[in-house]
C-alpha positions as CSV (number, residue, x, y, z in Angstrom):
1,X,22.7,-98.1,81.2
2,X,21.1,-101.3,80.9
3,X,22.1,-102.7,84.3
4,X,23.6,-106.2,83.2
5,X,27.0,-105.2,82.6
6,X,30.1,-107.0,82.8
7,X,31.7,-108.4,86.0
8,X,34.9,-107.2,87.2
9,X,37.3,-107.8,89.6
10,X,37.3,-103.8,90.7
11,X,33.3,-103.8,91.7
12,X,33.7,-106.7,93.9
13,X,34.9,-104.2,96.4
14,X,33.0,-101.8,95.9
15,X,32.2,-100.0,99.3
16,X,29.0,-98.8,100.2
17,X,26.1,-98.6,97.9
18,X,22.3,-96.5,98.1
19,X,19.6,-97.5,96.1
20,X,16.5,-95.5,95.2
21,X,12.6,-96.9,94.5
22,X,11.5,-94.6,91.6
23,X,8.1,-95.0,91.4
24,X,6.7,-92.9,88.6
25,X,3.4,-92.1,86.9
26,X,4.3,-94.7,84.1
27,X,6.8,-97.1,85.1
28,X,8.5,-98.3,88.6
29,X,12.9,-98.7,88.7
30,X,14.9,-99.8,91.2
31,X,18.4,-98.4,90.8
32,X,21.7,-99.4,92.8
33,X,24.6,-96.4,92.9
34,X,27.9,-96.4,94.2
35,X,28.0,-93.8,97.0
36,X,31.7,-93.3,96.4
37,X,31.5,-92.3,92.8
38,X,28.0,-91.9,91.5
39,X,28.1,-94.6,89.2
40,X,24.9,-96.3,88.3
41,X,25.7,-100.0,89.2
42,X,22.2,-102.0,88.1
43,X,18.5,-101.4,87.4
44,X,15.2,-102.9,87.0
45,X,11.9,-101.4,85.3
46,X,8.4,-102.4,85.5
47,X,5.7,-100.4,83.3
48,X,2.8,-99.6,85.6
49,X,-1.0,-99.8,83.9
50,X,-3.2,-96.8,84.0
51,X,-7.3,-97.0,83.5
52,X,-9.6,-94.7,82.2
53,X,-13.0,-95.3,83.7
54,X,-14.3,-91.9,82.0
55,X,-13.0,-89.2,80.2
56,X,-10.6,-87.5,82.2
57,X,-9.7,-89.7,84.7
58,X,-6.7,-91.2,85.2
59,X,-6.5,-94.1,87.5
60,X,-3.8,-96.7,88.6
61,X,-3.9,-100.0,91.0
62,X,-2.0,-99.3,94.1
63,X,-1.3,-103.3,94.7
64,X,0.4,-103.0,91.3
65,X,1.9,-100.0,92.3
66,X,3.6,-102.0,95.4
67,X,3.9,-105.5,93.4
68,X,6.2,-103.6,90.8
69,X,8.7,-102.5,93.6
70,X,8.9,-105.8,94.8
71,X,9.9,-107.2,90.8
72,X,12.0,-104.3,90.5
73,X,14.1,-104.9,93.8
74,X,14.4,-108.8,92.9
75,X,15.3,-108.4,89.7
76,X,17.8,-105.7,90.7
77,X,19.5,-108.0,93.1
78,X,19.7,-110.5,91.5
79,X,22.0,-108.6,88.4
80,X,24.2,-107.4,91.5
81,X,24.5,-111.1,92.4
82,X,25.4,-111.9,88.4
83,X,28.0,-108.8,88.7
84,X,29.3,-110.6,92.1
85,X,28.1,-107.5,94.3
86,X,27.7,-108.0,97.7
87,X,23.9,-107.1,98.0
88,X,24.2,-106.6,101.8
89,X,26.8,-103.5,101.0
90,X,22.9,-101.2,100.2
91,X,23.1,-99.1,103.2
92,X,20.3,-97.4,102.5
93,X,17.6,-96.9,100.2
94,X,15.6,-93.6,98.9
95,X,12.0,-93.3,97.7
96,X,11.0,-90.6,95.0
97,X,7.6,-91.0,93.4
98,X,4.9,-89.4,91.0
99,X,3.5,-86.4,93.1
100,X,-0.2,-85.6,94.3
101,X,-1.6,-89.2,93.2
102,X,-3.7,-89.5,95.9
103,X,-4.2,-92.8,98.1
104,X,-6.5,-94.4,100.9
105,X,-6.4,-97.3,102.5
106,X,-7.6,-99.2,105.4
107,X,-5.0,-99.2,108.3
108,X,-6.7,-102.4,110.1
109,X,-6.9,-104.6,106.5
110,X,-4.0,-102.7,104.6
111,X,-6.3,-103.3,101.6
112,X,-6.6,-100.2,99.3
113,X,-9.8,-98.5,99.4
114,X,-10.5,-97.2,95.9
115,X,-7.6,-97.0,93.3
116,X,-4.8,-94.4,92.9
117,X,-6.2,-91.2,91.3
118,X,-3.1,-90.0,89.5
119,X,-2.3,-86.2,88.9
120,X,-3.4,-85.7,85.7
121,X,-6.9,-86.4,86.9
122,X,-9.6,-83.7,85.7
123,X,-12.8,-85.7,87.9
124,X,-12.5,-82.8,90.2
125,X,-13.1,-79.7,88.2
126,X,-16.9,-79.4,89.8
127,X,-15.5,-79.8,93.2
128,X,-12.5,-76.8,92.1
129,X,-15.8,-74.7,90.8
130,X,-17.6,-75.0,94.1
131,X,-14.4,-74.3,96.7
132,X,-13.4,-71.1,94.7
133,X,-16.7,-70.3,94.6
134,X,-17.1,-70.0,98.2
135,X,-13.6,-67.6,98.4
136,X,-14.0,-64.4,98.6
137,X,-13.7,-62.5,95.2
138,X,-14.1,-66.3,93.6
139,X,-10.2,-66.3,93.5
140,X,-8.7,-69.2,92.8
141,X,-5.3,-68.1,94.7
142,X,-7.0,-67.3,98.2
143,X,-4.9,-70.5,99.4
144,X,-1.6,-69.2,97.7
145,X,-0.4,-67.4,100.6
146,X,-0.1,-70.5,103.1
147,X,0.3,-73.6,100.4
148,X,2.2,-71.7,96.9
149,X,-0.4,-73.3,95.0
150,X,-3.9,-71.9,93.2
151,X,-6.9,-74.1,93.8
152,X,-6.9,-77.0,91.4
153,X,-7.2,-80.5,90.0
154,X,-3.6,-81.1,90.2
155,X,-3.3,-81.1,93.9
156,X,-4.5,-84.0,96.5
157,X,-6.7,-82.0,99.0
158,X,-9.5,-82.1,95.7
159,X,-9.0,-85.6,95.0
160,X,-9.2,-86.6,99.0
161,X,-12.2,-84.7,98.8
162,X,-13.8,-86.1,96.0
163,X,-13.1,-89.6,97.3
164,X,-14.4,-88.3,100.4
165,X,-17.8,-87.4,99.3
166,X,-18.1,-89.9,96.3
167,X,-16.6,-93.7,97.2
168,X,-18.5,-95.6,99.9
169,X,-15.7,-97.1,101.4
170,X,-13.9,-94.2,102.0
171,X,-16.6,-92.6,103.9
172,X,-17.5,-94.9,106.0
173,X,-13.7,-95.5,106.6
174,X,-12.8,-91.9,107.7
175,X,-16.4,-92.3,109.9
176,X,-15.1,-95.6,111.8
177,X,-11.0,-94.0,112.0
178,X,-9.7,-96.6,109.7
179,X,-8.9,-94.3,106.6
180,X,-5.3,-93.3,105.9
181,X,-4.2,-90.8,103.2
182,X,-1.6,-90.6,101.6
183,X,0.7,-89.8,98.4
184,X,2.6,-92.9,96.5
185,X,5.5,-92.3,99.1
186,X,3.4,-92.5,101.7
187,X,1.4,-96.0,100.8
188,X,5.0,-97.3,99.7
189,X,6.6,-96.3,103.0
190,X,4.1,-97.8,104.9
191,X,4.0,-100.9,103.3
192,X,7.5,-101.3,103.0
193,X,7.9,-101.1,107.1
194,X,5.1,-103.8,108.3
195,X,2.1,-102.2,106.6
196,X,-0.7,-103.1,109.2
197,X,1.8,-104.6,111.2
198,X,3.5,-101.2,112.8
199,X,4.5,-99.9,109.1
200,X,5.4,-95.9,109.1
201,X,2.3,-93.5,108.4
202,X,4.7,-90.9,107.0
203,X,5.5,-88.5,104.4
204,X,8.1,-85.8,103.7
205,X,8.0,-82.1,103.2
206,X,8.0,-82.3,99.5
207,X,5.3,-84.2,98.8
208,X,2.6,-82.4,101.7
209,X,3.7,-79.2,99.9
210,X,2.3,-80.7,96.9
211,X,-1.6,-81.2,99.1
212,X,-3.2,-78.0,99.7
213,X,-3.5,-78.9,103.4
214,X,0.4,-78.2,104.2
215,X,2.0,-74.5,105.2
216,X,4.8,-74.3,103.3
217,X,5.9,-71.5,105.7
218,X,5.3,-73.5,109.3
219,X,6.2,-76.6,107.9
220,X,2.8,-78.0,109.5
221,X,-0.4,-79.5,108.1
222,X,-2.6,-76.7,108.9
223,X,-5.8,-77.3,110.5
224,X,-7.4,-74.5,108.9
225,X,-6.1,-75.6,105.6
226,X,-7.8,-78.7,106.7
227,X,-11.4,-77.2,107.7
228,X,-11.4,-75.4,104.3
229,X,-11.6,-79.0,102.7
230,X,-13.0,-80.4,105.5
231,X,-10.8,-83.3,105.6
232,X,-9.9,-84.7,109.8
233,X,-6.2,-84.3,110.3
234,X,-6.0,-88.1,111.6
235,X,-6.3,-89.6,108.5
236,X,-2.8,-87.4,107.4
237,X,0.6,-89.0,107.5
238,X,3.6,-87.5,109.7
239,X,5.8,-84.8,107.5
240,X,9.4,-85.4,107.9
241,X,12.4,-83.9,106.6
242,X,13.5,-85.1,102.6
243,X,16.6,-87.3,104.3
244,X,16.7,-88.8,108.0
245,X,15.9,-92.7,108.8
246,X,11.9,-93.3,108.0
247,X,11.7,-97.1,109.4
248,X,13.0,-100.4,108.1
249,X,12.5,-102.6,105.5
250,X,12.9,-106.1,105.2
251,X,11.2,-108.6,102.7
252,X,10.2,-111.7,104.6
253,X,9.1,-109.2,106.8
254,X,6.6,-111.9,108.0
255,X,9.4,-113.4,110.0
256,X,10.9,-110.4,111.9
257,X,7.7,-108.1,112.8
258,X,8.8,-107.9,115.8
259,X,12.4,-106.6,115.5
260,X,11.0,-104.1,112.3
261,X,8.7,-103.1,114.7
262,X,11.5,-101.9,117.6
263,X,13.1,-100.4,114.8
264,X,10.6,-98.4,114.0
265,X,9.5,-97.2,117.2
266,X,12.7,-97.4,118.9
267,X,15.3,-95.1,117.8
268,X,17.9,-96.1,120.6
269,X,18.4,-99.7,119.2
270,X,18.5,-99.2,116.1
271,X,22.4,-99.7,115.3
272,X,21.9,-103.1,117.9
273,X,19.3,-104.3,114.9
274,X,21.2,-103.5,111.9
275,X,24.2,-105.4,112.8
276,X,22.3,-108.4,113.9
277,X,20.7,-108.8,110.3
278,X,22.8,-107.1,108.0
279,X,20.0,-107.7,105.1
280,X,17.9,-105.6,106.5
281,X,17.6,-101.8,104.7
282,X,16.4,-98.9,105.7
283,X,14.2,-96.4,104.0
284,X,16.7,-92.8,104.7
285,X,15.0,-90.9,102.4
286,X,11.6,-89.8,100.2
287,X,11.6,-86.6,97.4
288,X,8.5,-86.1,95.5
289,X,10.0,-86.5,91.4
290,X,11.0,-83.0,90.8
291,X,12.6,-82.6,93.8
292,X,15.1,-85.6,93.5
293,X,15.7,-84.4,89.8
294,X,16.7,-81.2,91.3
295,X,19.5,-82.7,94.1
296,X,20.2,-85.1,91.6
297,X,21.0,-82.1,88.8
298,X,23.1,-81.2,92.0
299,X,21.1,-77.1,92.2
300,X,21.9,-76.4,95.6
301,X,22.6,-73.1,95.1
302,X,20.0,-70.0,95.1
303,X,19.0,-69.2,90.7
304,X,20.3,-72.8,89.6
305,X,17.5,-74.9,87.7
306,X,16.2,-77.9,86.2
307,X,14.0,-79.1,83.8
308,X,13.4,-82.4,82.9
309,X,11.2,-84.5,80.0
310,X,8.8,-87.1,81.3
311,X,5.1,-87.9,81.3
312,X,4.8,-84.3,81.6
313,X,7.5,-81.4,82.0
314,X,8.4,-79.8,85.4
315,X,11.2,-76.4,85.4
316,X,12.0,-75.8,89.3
317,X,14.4,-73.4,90.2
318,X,15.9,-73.0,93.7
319,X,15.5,-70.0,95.2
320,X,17.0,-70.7,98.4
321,X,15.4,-70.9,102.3
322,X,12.7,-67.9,102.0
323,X,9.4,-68.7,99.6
324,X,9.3,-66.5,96.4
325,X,5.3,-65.8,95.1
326,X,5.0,-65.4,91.5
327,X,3.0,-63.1,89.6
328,X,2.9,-64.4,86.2
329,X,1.2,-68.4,87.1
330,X,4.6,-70.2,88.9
331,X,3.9,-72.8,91.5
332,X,5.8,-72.0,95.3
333,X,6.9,-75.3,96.6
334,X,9.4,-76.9,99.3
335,X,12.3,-77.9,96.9
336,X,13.8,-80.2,100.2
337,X,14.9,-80.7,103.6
338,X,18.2,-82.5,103.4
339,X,17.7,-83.2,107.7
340,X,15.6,-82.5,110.4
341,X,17.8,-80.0,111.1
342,X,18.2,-78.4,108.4
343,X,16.6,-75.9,106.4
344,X,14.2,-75.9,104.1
345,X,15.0,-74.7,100.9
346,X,12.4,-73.3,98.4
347,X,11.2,-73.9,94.5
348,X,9.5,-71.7,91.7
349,X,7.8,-74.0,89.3
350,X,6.3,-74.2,86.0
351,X,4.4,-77.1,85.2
352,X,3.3,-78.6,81.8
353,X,1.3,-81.6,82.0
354,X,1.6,-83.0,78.8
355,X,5.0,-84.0,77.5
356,X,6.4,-87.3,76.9
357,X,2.5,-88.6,77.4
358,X,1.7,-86.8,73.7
359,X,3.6,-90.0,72.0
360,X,1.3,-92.7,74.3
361,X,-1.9,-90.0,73.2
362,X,-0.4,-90.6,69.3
363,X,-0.3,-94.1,69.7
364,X,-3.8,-94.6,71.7
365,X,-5.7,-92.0,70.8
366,X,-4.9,-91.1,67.1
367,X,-3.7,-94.1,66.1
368,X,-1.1,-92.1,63.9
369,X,1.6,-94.8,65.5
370,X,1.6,-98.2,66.9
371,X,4.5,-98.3,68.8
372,X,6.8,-94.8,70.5
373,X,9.9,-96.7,68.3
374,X,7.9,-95.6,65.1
375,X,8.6,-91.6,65.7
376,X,12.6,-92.4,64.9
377,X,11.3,-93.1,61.6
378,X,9.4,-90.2,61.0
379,X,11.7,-86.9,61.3
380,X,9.3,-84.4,60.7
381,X,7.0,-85.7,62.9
382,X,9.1,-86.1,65.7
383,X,10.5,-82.6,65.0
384,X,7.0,-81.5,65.5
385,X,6.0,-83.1,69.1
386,X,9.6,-81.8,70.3
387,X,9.1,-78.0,68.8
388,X,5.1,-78.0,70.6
389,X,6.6,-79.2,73.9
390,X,9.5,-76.8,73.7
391,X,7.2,-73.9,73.2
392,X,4.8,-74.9,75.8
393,X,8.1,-73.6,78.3
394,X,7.3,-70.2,78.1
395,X,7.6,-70.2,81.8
396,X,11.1,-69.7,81.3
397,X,10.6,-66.0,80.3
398,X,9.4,-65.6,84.0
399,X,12.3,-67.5,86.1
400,X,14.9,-65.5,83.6
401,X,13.5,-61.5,83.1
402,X,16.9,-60.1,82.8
403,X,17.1,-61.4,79.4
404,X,20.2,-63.4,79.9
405,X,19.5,-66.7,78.5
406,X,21.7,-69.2,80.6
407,X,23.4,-72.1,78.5
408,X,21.7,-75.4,79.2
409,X,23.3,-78.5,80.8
410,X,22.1,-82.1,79.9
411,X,23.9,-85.0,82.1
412,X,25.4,-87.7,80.4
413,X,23.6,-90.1,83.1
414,X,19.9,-89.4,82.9
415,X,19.0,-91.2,86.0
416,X,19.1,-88.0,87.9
417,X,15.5,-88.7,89.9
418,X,16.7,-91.7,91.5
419,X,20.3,-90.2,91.7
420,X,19.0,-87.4,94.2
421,X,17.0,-89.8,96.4
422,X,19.5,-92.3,96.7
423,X,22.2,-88.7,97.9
424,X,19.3,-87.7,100.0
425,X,19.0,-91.5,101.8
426,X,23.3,-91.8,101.6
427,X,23.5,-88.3,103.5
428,X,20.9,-88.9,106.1
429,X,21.7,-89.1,109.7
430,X,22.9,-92.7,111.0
431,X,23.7,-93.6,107.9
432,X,26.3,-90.7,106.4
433,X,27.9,-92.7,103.1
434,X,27.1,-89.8,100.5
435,X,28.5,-86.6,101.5
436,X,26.5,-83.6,99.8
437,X,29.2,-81.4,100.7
438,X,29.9,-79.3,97.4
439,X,33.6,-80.3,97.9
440,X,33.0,-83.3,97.9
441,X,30.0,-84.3,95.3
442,X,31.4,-86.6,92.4
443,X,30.2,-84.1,89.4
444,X,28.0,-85.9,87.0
445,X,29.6,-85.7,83.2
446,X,27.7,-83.2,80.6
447,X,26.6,-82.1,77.5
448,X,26.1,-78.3,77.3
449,X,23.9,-76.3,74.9
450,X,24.4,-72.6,74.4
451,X,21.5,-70.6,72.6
452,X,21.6,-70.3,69.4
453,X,19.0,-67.6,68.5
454,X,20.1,-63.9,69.3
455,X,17.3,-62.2,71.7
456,X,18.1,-58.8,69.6
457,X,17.7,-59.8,65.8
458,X,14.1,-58.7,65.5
459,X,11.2,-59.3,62.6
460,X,8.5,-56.7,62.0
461,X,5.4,-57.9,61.7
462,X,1.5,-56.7,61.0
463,X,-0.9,-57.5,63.7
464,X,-4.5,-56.6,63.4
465,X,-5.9,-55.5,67.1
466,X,-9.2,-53.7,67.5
467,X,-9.6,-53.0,63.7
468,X,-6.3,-51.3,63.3
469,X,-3.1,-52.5,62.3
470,X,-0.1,-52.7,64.5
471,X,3.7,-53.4,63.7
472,X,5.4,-55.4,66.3
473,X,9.0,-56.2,66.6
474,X,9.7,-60.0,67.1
475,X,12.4,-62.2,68.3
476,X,12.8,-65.3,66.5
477,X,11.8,-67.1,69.1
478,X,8.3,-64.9,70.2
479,X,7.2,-65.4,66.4
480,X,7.8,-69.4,66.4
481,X,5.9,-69.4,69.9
482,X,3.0,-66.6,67.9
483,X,3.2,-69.5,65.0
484,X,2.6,-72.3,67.2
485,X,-0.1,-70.5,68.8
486,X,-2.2,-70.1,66.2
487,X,-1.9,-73.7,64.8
488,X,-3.2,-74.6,68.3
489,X,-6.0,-72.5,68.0
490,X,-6.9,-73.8,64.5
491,X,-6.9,-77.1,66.1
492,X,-9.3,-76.4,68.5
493,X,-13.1,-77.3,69.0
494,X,-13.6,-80.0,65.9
495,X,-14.9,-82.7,68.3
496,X,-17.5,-83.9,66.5
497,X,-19.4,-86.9,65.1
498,X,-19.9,-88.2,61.8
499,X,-20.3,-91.5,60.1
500,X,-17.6,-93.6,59.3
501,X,-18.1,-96.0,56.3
502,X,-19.4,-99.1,58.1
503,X,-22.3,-96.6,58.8
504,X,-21.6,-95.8,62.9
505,X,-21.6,-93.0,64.6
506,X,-17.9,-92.3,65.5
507,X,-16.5,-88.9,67.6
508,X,-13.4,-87.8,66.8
509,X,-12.0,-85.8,69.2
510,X,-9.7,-82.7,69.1
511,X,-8.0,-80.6,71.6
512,X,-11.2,-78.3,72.6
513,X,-10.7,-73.8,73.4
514,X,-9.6,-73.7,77.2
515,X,-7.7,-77.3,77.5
516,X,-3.8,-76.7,78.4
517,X,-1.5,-78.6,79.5
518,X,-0.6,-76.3,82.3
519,X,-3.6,-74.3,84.1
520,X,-2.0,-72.1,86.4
């Protein structure tokens, strides 16, 4: 879809539309859909930058961050214009973003106070080491019960905290009540609405069941959550449900603060607003990324799942309104909360950190390629990165023990993020354009893939354990996966330094024992 196509007569009339602010770890997108049909109307995408100050960190500028949904908006609007689309027919706009990239700013200034640390961040490790350390039994799941999660780098309590104790600023911020936290939905949300003039300090259940600090089973930030990272419950944003009306937009906000503001703060004349300026849009809905890709793949129902191919690789299946704990290294999270009256419905996860961001490590790292276009040229190679990020899945064993292997679905649209928050934002409360009805939802067109490797055709093979030799029966698919475990180990701890030929030192770097993608 490359959102410039042809004008017709038939889209002039189009009825109402949703868009959806995609904001993701490596690129922002704007996306216009019509709520009728599902169709993907026009886009816009932005690449965001990411810094490395040191090795491991992962940074990103949240003025950029905001500045690239600004381009993306505009320069959506203006193809609707070029398609003769009545911009003033968006009813309502969704926000789904990169999870657990952790923010603060200054509510009095609205000026950032250190830049977004981004998910894959490892600068916390020491601060992980010292919180387990003080659990009882050193265990990294002592939180599990009340968040889903183990203690780790991924999640934003750690990188809160580590701003906390590290960047100036922030300290003395959170001392003098002028700190905000939030995720990317939340610094968007609030900027969107007025910023430090009355914007919306808010998140939704999605994204605070991505912290550490939220109960995934009262739905609450829980103080004692928040003593165990010692982190004042002020500086957290509200938690609302996945789709009801957040606040109001408007871009020349400047000359309407104070009707964004009633808006905002005054539920009861809302309706009186919207039909006095019809440009203004309101923000209906916000889904952390894997949630939105999971309404958008339209698994409403209790054993369906998802799994989608970005920056990294995220499997969530729905296992309806009552948590599941996992045995075997799954994440419990709040799949969504289509309401504020409705329920909560609950996710098993498997994470993998690393997937699409191997070609950007090939390209930046090794060197092997200059651009991600080159891989289409080299077959085996690109056979390669797609067989290691398969077989990094094996989290899949866990969400399916019966053996069954269910045939897999891939949509013919592949917008699905952005599809699920704009359905969120359409179905929410006062606005009511999208129904999410099952009757009713316009199914997205599909591939499907059914296995092709038979669970019972077996191979023996010799494996040496304790001295002695053992035969083991294998499926095809556990000795690929014993295969590819054993290249990774043989491609493990060679960082080293030699000399290159223009006689400096140089470090090459490999993958090093202990490093994974996924560390659950």
């Amino acid at each position: 879809m490359n959102g410039t196509m042809a004008a017709s007569s038939s889209r002039i009339m189009l009825g109402p539309l949703v868009a959806a602010i995609d904001q993701g770890t490596s690129s922002t997108r704007f996306l216009v859909f019509n709520a009728k049909t599902a169709e993907l109307l026009s886009h816009h995408q932005v690449e965001i930058k990411q810094s490395f100050p040191k090795e491991g960190w992962v940074e990103e500028d949240p003025k950029e961050i905001l500045q690239s949904v600004y381009e993306c908006m505009d320069r959506t609007c203006e193809k609707l214009t070029q398609l003769n689309i009545d911009i003033s027919n968006i009813k309502a706009i969704g926000v789904t973003n990169q999870r657990e990239t952790t923010l603060v700013w200054d509510k009095e200034t609205g000026e950032p106070l250190y830049n977004a640390i981004v998910w894959l961040d490892l600068r916390t490790q020491s601060t992980v080491e010292r919180l387990i350390n003080k659990t009882p039994g050193k265990n990294k799941n002592h939180l599990k019960h009340k968040t889903g999660l183990p203690i780790s780098t991924y999640f934003s309590a750690v990188k809160l905290r580590w701003l906390m104790d590290n960047v100036d600023k922030v300290h003395e911020a959170v001392l003098s009540h002028r700190a905000m936290f939030g995720t990317v939905d939340s610094w968007l949300i609030w900027c969107l609405t007025g910023g430090k003039n009355g914007g919306v300090h808010c998140t939704d259940v999605t994204n605070a069941s991505r912290t550490m600090l939220f109960n995934i089973h009262s739905m609450e930030w829980d103080p004692e959550l928040c003593t165990y990272f010692d982190i004042p419950m002020e500086i957290l944003p509200r938690v609302r449900s996945s789709s009801e009306i957040y606040g109001l937009m408007f871009q020349l906000s400047a000359l309407f603060l104070t009707e964004i503001w009633a808006f905002n703060w005054y539920p009861h004349i809302r309706g009186e607003i919207i039909n006095t300026f019809p440009l203004f849009k309101i923000i209906t809905s916000c889904l952390g990324d894997q949630s939105a890709a999971l309404v958008g793949q339209m698994c409403f129902k209790d054993g369906q799942a998802k799994n989608t191919y970005g920056t990294g690789c995220f499997l969530l299946k729905n296992v309806g309104t009552k948590p599941v704990m996992s045995d075997h290294g799954l994440l419990t999270t709040v799949a969504y909360k289509l309401g504020r009256e409705q329920p909560a419905c609950y996710a098993l996860e498997g994470s993998v950190a690393i997937a699409g961001a191997v070609v950007r490590w090939l390209k930046d790292n090794l060197g092997i390629i200059q651009t991600a276009t080159e891989l289409g040229s080299n077959s085996l190679l690109t056979l390669e990165l797609l067989m290691a990020v398969t077989l990094f899945l094996r989290f899949l064993d866990y969400m399916h023990r019966t053996g069954n292997r269910a045939p897999e679905v891939k949509p013919s649209m592949p917008e699905t993020t952005a599809l699920g928050a704009a359905m969120a934002a359409g179905a929410a409360e006062g606005v009511s354009v999208w129904s999410l009805n099952p009757a009713d939802i316009t199914e997205v067109t599909s591939e499907k893939f059914e296995p092709q490797i038979n669970p019972e055709d077996t191979d023996v093979v010799l494996v040496v354990q304790d001295e002695s030799v053992v035969l083991l029966h294998l499926s095809e698919s556990e000795l690929r996966y014993a295969r590819w475990k054993k290249a990774v180990q043989r491609a493990m701890n060679w960082e080293t330094t030699e000399p290159v030929n223009n006689g400096n030192a140089s470090s090459i770097a490999c993958a090093r024992g202990g490093e994974k993608g996924a560390s659950f």
